[in-house]
Each structure stands twice: as structure tokens, then as C-alpha cells.
Backbone bond lengths (Angstrom), bond angles and torsions (degrees), N, CA, C in turn:
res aa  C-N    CA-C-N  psi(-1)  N-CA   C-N-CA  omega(-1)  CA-C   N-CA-C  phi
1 X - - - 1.467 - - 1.530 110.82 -
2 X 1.418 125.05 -20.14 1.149 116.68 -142.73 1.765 91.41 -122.45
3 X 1.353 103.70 -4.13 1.795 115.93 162.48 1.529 101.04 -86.55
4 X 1.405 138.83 -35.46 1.347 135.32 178.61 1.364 105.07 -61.42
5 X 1.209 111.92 -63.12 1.947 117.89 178.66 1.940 104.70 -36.68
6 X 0.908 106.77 -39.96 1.560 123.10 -156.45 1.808 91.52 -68.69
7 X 1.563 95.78 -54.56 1.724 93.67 -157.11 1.551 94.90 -77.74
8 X 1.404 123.69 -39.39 1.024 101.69 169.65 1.297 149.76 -96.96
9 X 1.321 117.43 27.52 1.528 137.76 140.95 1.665 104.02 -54.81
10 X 1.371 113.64 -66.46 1.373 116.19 -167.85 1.723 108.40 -62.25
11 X 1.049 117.40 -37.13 1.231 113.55 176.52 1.551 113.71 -61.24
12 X 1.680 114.28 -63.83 1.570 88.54 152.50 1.164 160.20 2.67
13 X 1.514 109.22 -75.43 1.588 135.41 172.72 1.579 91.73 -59.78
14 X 0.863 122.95 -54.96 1.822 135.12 -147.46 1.483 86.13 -63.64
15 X 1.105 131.50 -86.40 1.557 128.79 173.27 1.205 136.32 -47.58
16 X 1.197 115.65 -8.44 1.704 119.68 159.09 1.324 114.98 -94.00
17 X 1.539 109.07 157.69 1.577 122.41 173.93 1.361 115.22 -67.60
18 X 1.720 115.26 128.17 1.569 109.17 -166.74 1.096 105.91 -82.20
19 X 1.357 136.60 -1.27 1.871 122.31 174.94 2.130 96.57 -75.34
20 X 1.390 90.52 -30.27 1.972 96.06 179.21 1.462 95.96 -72.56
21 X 1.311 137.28 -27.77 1.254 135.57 -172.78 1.565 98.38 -58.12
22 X 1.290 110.63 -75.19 1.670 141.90 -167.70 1.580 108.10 -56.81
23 X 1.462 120.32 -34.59 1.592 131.82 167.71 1.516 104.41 -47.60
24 X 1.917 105.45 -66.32 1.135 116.74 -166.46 1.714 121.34 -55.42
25 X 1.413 96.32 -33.60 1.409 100.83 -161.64 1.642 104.90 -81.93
26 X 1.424 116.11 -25.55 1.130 133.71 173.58 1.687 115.94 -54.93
27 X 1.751 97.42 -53.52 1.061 108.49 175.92 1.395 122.51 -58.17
28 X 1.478 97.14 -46.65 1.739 116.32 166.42 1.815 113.39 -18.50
29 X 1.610 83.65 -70.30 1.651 105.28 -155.82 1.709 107.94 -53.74
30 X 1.093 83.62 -50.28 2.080 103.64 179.07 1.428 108.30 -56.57
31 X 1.183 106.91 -49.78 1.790 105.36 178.01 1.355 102.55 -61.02
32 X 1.250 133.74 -81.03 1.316 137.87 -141.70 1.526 96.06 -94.51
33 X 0.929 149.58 14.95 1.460 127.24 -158.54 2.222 84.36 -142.41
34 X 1.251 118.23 -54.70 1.032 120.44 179.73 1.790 103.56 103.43
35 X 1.094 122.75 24.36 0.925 129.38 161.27 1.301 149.51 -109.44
36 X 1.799 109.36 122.43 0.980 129.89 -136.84 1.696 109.20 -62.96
37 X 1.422 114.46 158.77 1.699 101.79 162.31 1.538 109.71 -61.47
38 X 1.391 103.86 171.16 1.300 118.65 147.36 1.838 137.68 -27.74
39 X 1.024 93.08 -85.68 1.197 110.00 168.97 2.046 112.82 -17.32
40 X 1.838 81.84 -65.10 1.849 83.66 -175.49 1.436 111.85 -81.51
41 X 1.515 119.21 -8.48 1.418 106.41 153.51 1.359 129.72 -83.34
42 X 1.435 121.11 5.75 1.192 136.21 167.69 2.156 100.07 -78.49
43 X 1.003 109.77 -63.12 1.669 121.69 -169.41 1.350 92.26 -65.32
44 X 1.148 130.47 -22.34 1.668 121.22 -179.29 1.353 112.96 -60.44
45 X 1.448 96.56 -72.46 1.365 119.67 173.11 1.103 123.55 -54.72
46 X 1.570 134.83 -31.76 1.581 121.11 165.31 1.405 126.63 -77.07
47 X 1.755 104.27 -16.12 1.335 115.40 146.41 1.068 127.87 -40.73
48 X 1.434 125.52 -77.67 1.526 143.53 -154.30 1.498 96.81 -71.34
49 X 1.331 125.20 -21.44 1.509 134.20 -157.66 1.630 90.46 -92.22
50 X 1.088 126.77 -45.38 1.018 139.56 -171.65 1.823 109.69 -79.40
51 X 0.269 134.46 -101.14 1.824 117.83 136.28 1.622 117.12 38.62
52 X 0.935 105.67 -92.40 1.815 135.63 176.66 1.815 94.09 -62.29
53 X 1.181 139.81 -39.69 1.442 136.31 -171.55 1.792 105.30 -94.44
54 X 1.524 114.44 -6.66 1.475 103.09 -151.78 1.789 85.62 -90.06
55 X 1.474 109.82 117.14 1.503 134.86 -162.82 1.817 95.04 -126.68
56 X 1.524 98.80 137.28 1.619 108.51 177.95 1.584 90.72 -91.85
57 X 1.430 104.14 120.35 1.607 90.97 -177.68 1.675 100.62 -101.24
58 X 1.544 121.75 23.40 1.298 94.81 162.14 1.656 113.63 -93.29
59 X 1.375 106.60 4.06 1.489 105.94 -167.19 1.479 108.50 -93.69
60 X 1.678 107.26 13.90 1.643 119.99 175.98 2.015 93.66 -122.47
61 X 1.341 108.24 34.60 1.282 89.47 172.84 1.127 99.85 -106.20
62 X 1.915 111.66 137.82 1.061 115.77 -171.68 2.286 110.69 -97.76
63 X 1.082 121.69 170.80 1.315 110.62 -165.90 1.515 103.57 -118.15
64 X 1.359 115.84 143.25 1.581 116.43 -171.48 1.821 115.18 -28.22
65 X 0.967 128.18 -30.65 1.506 138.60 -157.72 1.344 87.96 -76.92
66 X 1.409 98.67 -66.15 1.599 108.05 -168.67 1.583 120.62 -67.96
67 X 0.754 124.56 13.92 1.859 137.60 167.59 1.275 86.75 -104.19
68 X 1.246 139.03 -98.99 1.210 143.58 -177.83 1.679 127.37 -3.89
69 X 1.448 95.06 -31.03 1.355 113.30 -173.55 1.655 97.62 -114.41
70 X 0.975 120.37 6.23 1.379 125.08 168.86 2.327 97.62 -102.79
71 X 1.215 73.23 -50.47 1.941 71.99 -159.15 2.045 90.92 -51.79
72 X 1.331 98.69 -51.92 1.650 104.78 -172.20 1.477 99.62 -44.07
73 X 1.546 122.96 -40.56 2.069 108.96 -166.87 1.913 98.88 -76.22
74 X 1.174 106.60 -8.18 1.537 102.99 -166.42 1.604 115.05 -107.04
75 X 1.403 116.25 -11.41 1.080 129.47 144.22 1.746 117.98 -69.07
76 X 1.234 125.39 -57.41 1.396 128.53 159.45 1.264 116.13 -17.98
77 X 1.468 103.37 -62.82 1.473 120.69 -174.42 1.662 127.18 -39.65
78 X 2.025 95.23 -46.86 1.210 129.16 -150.55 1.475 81.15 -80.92
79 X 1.170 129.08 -53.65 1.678 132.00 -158.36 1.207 107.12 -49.05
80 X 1.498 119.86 -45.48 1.524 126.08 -165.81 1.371 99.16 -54.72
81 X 1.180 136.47 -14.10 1.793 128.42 -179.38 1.447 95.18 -63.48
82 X 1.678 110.36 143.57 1.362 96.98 160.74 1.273 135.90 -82.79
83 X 1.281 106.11 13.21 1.535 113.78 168.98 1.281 120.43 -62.40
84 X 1.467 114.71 -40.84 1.163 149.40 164.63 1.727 130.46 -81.18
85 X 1.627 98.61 20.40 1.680 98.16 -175.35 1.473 103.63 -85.87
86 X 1.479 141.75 -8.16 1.144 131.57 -138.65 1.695 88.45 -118.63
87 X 1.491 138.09 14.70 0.897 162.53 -177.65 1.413 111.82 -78.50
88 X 1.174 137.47 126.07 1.617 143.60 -175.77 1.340 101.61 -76.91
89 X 1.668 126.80 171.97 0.861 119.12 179.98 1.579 120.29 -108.72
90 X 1.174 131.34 150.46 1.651 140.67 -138.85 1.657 103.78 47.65
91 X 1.235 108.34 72.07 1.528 101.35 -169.21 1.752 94.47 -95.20
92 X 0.889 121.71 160.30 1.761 135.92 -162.37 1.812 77.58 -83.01
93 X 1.802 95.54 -172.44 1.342 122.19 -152.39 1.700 90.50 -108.27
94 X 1.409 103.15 -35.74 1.749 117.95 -161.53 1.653 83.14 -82.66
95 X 1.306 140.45 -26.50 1.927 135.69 -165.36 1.459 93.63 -78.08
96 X 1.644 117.61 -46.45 1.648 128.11 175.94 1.550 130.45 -30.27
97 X 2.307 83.45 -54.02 1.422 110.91 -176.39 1.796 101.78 -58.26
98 X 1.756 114.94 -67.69 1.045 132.15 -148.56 1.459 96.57 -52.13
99 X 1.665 97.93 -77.02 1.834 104.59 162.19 1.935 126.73 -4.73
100 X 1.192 94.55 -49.96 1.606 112.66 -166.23 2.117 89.35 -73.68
101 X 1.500 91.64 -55.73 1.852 86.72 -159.25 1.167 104.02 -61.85
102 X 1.893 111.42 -12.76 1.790 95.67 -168.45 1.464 107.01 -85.79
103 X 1.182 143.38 -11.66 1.309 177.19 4.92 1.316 88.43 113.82
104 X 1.101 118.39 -53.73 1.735 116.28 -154.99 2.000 105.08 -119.85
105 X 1.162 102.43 19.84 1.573 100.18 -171.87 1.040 123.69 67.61
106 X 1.600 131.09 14.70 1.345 116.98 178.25 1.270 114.93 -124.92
107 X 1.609 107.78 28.21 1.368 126.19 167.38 1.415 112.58 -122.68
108 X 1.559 138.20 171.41 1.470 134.80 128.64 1.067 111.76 -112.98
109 X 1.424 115.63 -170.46 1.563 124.71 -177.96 1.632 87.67 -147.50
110 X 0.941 90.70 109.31 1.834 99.39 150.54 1.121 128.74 -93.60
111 X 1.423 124.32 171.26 1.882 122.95 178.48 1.217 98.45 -122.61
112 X 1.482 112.12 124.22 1.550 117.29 172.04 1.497 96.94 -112.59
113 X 1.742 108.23 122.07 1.375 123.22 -179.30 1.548 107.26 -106.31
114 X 1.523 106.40 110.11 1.273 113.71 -178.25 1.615 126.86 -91.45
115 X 1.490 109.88 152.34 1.268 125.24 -156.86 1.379 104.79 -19.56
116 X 1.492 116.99 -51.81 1.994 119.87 -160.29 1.343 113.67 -99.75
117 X 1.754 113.46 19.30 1.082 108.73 -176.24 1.671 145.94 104.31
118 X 1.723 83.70 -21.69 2.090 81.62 150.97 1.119 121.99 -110.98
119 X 1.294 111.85 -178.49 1.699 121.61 -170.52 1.708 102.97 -122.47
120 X 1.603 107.60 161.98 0.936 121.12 -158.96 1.671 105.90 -144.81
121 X 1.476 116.87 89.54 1.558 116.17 -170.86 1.364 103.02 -88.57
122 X 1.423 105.10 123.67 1.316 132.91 -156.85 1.334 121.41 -100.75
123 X 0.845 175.89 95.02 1.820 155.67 -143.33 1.600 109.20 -132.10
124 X 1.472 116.33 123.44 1.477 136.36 -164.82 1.504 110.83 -141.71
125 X 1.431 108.51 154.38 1.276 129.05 -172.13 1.675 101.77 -48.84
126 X 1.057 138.49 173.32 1.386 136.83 163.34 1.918 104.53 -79.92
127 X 1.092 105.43 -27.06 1.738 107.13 177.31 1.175 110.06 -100.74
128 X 1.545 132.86 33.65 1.546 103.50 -147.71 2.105 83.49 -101.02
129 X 1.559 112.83 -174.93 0.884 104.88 -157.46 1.762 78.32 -114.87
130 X 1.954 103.31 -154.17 1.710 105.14 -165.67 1.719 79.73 -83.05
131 X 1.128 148.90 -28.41 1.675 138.73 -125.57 1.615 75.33 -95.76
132 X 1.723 116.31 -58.16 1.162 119.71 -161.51 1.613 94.15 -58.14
133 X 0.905 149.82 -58.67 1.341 140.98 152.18 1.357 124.24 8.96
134 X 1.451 100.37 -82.75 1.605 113.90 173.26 0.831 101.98 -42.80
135 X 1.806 140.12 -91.09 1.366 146.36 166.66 1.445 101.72 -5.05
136 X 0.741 148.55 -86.66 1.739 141.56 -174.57 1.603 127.13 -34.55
137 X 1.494 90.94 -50.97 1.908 98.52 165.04 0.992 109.21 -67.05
138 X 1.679 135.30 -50.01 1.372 133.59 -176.75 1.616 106.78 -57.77
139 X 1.204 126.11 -25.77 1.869 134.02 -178.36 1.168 90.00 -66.97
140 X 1.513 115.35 -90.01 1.234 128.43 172.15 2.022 128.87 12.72
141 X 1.813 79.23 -74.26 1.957 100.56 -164.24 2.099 97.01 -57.41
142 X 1.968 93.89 -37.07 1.305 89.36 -155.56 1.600 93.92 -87.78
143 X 0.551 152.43 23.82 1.635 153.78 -170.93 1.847 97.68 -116.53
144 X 1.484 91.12 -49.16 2.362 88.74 -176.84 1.505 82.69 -70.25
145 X 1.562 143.41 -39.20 1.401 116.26 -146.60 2.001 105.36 -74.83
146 X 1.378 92.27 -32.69 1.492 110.28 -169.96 1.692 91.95 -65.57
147 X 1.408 126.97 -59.56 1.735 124.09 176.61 1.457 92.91 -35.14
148 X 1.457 128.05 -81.24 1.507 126.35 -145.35 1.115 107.50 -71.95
149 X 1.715 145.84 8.93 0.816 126.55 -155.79 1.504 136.45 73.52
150 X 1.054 123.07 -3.23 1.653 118.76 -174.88 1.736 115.55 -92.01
151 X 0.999 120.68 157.02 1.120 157.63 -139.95 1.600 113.19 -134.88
152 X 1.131 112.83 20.48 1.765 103.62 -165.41 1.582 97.21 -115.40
153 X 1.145 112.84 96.48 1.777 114.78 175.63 1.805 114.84 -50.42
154 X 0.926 129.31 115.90 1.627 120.34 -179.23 1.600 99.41 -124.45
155 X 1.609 75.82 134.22 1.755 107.27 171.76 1.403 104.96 -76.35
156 X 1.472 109.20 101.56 1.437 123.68 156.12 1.851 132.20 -44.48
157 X 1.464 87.27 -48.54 1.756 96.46 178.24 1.446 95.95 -91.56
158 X 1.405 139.73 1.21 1.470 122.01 176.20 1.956 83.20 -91.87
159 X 1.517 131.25 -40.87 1.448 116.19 177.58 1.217 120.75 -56.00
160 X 1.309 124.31 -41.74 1.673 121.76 -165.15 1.778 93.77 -91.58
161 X 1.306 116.52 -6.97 1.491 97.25 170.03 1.621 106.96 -91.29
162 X 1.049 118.32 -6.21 1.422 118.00 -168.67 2.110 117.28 -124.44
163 X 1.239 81.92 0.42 1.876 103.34 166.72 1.387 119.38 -121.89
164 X 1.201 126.04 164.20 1.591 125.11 154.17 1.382 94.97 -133.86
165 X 1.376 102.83 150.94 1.742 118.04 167.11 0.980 98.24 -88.95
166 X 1.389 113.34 165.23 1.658 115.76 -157.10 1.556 86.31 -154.72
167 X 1.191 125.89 153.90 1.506 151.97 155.31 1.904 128.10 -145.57
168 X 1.316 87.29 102.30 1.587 92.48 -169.86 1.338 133.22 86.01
169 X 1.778 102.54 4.21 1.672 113.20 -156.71 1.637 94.07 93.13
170 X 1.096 141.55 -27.88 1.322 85.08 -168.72 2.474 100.11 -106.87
171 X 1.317 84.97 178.24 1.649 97.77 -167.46 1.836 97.96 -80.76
172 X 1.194 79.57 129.69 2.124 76.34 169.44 1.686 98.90 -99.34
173 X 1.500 96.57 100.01 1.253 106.87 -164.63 1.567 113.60 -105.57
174 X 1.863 95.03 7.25 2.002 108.50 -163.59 1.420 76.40 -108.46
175 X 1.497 124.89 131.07 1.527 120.86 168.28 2.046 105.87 -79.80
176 X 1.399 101.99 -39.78 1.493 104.45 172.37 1.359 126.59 -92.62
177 X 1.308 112.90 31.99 1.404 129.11 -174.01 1.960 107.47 -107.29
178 X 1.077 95.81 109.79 1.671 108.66 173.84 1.319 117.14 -20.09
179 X 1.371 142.63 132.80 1.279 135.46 -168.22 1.709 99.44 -92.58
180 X 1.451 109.81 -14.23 1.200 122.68 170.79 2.093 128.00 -70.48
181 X 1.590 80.18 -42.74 1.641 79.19 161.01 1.436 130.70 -97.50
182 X 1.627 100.42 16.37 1.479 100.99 145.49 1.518 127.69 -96.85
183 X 0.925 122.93 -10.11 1.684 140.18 137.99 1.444 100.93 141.66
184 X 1.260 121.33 23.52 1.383 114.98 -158.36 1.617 99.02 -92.83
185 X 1.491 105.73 148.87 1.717 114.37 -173.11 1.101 99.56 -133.66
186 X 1.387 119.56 -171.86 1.689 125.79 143.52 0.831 123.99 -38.75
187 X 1.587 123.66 129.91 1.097 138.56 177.20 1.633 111.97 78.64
188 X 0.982 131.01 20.55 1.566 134.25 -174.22 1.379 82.08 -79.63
189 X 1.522 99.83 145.39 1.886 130.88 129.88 1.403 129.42 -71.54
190 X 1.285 112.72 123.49 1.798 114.42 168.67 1.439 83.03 -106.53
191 X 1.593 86.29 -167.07 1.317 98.71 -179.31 2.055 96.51 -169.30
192 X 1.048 119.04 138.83 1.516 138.10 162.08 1.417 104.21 -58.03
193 X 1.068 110.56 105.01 1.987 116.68 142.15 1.001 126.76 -83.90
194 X 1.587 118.71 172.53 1.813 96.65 152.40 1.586 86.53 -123.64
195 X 1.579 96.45 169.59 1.240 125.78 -166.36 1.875 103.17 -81.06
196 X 1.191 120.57 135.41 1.421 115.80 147.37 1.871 155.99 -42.68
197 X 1.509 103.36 83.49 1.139 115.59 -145.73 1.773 104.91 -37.56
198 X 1.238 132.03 -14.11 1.032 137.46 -178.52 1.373 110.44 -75.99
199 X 1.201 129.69 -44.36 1.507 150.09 -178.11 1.581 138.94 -108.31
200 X 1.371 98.89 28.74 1.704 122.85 -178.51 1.984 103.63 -46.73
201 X 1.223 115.25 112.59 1.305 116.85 -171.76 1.440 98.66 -125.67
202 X 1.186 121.67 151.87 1.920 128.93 -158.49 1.432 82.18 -94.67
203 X 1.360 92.35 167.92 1.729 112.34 171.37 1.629 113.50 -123.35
């Protein structure tokens, strides 16, 4: 019985027009099933979506402190690499950067050995020039003074008028002159002079 049902279903279909096939069945589904076209299940859903997503986004505005205290846990975070162990602690975002390029060759670190005897490891672009230099020691001095606590304002242009950096003997006396075409690499030594009170020359 249930091979008769079969052939003649198909026989059915077989002799009718299939756009009347596809009408009917369409029609079928919607009648008896309660299901909607397309279309309004399209408008449903960008409704309800819309709905469920509709967020006051000023009540996610966050306030200067609180970024700050976001960027500071995510810097924290970053240090724990050991790429990054040799890093002080509350170390800035720009110590992260430098750290990272020297890591990857697109930094050096030089040692600037000053007049009384300490040194000062420095970290610079691989192109950077003598000024970009200065700029780095001057970051540097004021960044340890701000860690330790001190308080001692220093005249920058009263130092570079009254020092020369030196490499090998000679004076880096070109402020826009490559620290590279004075031969200096990784791991170089400068060193603090002072200038000749007779012959004080600007930088």
C-alpha cells in the first residue's frame, strides 16, 4: 500500500507545472505551519537585534584616571616578558617601546660615562643623530630624578654649552650628524668633557 502512495504522489508532481509545484508548497508551508516569509523574518530579527544591542554608550565613558589606570595594568602586564625583565619598576610606555626596538635591532644602547664617574645606558634609534642623543640623556636624567624623588631643575643648554660628548677622542660637535657616522654602534662608550673656558661654542 505504501509503494502505491509513493508512485502516486510522484506521478502527481510529474504532471503538474513546477513553478505550481513551488507556489503550492509555499503556500502549503505558510498555511499550515504558520510560517512567516522571509522578508518579515528578516525585519524581525533586525528588530530584536536592535533591541538587545541598544546600549547608552555614555554610561561606558570612561574618565581620564581611569584609562590611565587601565594603560598603567597593561604596561605591567607587558613587562613580565622576559624580554622586558631588565625594566625598572613603574617603567613609562616610551622605556617598553625603546626596550622592545632594542630587542629587535632597531634600537642601540650606548654608555654615556660621565665626568665623576657614572654611566648612563641610553637607548636610541639605530639612525638617530647627536641632538637625538642629547634628547635621550636629558629623558633619561629627568625620569631617574622624578623615580628618586629629587627636585633639582637642570639647565640643559647651560650642560651642552659647558660639555662635549666625546667618542674615541673625538667631540660630536655636528648636532645633526648621524651618531652612526661617527662609528658609534651597540654598546659604544661616550664619555663627558668639559669644554674650554676660553672657547665656549653653542650647540
Amino acid at each position: 500500500m505504501m509503494d502505491c502512495l509513493d508512485n502516486l504522489s510522484h506521478e502527481v508532481l510529474s504532471d503538474s507545472d513546477p513553478a505550481q509545484q513551488n507556489t503550492e508548497i509555499r503556500h502549503t508551508y505558510a498555511e499550515d505551519d504558520n510560517i512567516p516569509s522571509s522578508p518579515d523574518i528578516e525585519e524581525y530579527d533586525a528588530s530584536d537585534q536592535f533591541k538587545q544591542e541598544d546600549v547608552n554608550f555614555e554610561d561606558t565613558t570612561l574618565s581620564h584616571n581611569e584609562v590611565m589606570d587601565i594603560v598603567r595594568a597593561g604596561v605591567a602586564e607587558l613587562v613580565k616578558d622576559p624580554l622586558l625583565s631588565d625594566l625598572p619598576a613603574g617603567v613609562t610606555l616610551d622605556e617598553v617601546k625603546s626596550q622592545i626596538a632594542l630587542e629587535y635591532g632597531q634600537a642601540m644602547k650606548v654608555i654615556v660615562r660621565k665626568e665623576c664617574g657614572g654611566i648612563m645606558p641610553i637607548v636610541v634609534p639605530q639612525d638617530a643623530t647627536v641632538v637625538d642623543l642629547k634628547h635621550a640623556i636629558s629623558r633619561y636624567v629627568t625620569l631617574k630624578q622624578t623615580r628618586e624623588g629629587g627636585t633639582t631643575q637642570i639647565s640643559w643648554r647651560y650642560i651642552w654649552r659647558t660639555y662635549w660628548l666625546t667618542f674615541d677622542g673625538e667631540k660630536l660637535s655636528q648636532n645633526n650628524k648621524k651618531l652612526k657616522d661617527y662609528g658609534i654602534r651597540n654598546r659604544a662608550e661616550l664619555r663627558f668633557i668639559k669644554r674650554l673656558r676660553s672657547k665656549v661654542e653653542g650647540v
